[in-house]
C-alpha positions in Angstrom: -5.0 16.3 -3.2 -2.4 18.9 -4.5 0.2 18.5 -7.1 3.7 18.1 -5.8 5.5 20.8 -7.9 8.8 22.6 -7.7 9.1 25.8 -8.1 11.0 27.6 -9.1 11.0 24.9 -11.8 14.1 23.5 -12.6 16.2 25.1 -15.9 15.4 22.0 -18.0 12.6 19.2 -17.8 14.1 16.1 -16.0 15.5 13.1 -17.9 13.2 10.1 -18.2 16.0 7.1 -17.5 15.9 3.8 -19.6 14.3 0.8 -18.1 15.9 -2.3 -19.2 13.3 -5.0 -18.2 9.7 -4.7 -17.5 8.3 -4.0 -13.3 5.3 -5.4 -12.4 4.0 -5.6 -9.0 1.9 -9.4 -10.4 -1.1 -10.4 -7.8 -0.8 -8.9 -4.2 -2.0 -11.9 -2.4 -1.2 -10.8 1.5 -0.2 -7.2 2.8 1.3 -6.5 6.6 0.2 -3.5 8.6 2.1 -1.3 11.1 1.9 2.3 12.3 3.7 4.7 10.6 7.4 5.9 11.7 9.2 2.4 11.3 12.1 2.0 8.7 14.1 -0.9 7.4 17.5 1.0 7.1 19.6 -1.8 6.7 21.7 -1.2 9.6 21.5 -4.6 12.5 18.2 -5.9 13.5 16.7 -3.7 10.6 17.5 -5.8 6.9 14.1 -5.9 5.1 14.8 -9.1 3.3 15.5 -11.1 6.5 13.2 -13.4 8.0 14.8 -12.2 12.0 13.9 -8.7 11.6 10.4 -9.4 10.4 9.9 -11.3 13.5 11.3 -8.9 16.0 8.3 -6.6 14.5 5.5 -9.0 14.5 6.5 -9.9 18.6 6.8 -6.5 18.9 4.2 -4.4 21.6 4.6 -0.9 20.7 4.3 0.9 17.5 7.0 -0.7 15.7 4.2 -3.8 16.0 3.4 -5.5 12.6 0.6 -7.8 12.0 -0.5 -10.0 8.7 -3.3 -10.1 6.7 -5.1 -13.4 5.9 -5.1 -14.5 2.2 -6.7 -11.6 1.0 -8.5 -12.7 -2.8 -9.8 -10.4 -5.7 -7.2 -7.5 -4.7 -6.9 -4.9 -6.8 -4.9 -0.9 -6.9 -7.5 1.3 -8.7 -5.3 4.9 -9.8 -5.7 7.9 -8.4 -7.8 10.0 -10.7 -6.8 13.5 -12.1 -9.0 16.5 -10.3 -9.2 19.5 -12.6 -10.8 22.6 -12.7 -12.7 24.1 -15.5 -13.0 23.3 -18.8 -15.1 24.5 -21.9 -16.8 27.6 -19.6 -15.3 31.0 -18.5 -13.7 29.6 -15.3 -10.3 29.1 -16.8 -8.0 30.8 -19.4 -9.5 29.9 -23.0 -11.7 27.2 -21.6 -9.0 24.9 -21.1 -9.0 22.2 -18.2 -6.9 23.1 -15.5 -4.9 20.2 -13.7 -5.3 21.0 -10.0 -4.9 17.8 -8.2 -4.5 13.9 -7.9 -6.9 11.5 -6.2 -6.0 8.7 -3.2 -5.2 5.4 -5.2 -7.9 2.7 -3.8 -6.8 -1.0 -2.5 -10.0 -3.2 -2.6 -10.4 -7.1 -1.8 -12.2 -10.2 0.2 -10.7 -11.9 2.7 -13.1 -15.1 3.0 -13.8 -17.6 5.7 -12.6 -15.8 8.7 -13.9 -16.8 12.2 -15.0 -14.2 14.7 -10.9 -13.6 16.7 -9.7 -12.9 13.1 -12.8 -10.4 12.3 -12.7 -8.6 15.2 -8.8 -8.2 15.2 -9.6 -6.7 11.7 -11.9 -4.9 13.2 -10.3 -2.9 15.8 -7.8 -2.0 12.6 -10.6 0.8 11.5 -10.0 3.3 14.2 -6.4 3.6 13.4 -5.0 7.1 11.9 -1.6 6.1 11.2 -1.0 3.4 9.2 1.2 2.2 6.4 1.4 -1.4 4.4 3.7 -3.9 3.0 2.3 -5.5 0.3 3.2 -9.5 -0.4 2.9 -10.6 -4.1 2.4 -14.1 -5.6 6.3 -14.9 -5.7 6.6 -14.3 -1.8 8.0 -10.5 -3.0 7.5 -7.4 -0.9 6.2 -4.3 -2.0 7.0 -1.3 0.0 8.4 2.5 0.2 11.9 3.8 -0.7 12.2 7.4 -0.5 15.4 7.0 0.5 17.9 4.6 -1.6 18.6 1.7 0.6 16.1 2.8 3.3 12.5 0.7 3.6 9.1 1.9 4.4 5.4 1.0 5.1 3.1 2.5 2.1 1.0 5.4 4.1 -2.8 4.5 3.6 -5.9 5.7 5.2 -9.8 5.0 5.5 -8.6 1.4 6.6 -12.1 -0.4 6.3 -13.1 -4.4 7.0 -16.8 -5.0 6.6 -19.3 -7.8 7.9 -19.5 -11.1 6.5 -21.8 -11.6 3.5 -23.6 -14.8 2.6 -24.5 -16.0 -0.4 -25.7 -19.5 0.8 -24.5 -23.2 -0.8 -21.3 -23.4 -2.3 -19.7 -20.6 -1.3 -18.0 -19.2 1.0 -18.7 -16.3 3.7 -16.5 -13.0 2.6 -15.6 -9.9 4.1 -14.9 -6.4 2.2 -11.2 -4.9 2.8 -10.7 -1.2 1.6 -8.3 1.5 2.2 -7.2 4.4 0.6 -2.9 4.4 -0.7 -1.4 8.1 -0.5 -1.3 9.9 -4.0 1.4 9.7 -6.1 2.7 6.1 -3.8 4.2 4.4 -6.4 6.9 7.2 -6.8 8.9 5.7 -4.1 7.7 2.2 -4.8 10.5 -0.4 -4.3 10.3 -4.3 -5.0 12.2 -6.2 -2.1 12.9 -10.0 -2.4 13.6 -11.9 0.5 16.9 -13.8 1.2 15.6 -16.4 3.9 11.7 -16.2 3.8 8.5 -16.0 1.9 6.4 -13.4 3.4 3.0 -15.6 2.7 3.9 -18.3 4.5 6.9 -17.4 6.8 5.2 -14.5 8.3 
């Protein structure tokens, strides 16, 4: 994917602003899913820390519709990786590597011990075009999109993918692949939201 420059550049480089405390987005232990479009602007019926306006999405029936993820173990956000051009050979000025682009970032995790309504729901998930996600972390937080101060968005992803159960026999437990692909340069806009009446891994 392409770099997201501006040009003309601007007269000086841009100030790097000081972080008092550390920002961590800790284990991601549920995400929700919805088509994209939807936005928590905080005006009535659309606060994303309350528990109300969660619900009028997951009883929802048209694209504003949100659905949750079982306990989804093992998750991990692997980077985006640089794609350059060149380097060391004639195909660039002086042999130098040439930053062209940025890589999807890649979600990957189990979800274990489903039965058949829960994999087939999953299922169905993989021929969508248009999705976004809210992850849930360990301490019931919510991490999301805000491109816009004060205005809350799904994460746009892609290449949704559930697989078939594996097996690996006594003592274990049956587990299903999850994979999708989290738009380049996500966590840009990416805002930490705390609930005021819920926790999103059990409330939801």
């Amino acid at each position: 994917m392409s770099l997201s420059c501006l040009c003309p550049s601007p007269t000086a480089i841009g100030n790097i602003p000081a972080q008092p405390c550390p920002e961590n987005i800790l284990q991601i232990q549920k995400f929700a899913i919805q088509r994209a479009g939807d936005k928590f602007d905080g005006t009535a019926g659309n606060d994303v820390t309350l528990l109300a306006d969660w619900q009028t999405r997951t009883s929802a029936v048209g694209d504003t519709h949100i659905v949750v993820t079982p306990f989804v173990f093992e998750a991990v956000i692997t980077p985006g990786e640089a794609i350059t051009n060149g380097g060391g050979d004639n195909s660039t000025l002086n042999g130098e590597t040439e930053l062209v682009g940025i890589n999807a970032s890649a979600f990957a995790g189990m979800f274990k011990s489903m039965n058949k309504e829960v994999i087939q729901a999953l299922f169905n998930l993989r021929c969508e075009k248009n999705l976004v996600v809210y992850l849930f972390n360990e301490d019931g937080k919510i991490i999301l999109w805000e491109k816009t101060t004060g205005v809350f968005e799904g994460i746009p992803i892609s290449s949704f993918f559930v697989g078939d159960q594996g097996n690996e026999g006594f003592a274990t437990k049956d587990a299903s692949a999850v994979s999708f692909n989290i738009k380049k340069d996500w966590s840009k806009y990416k805002a930490i939201s705390v609930p005021a009446d819920f926790d999103p891994l059990t409330g939801l």
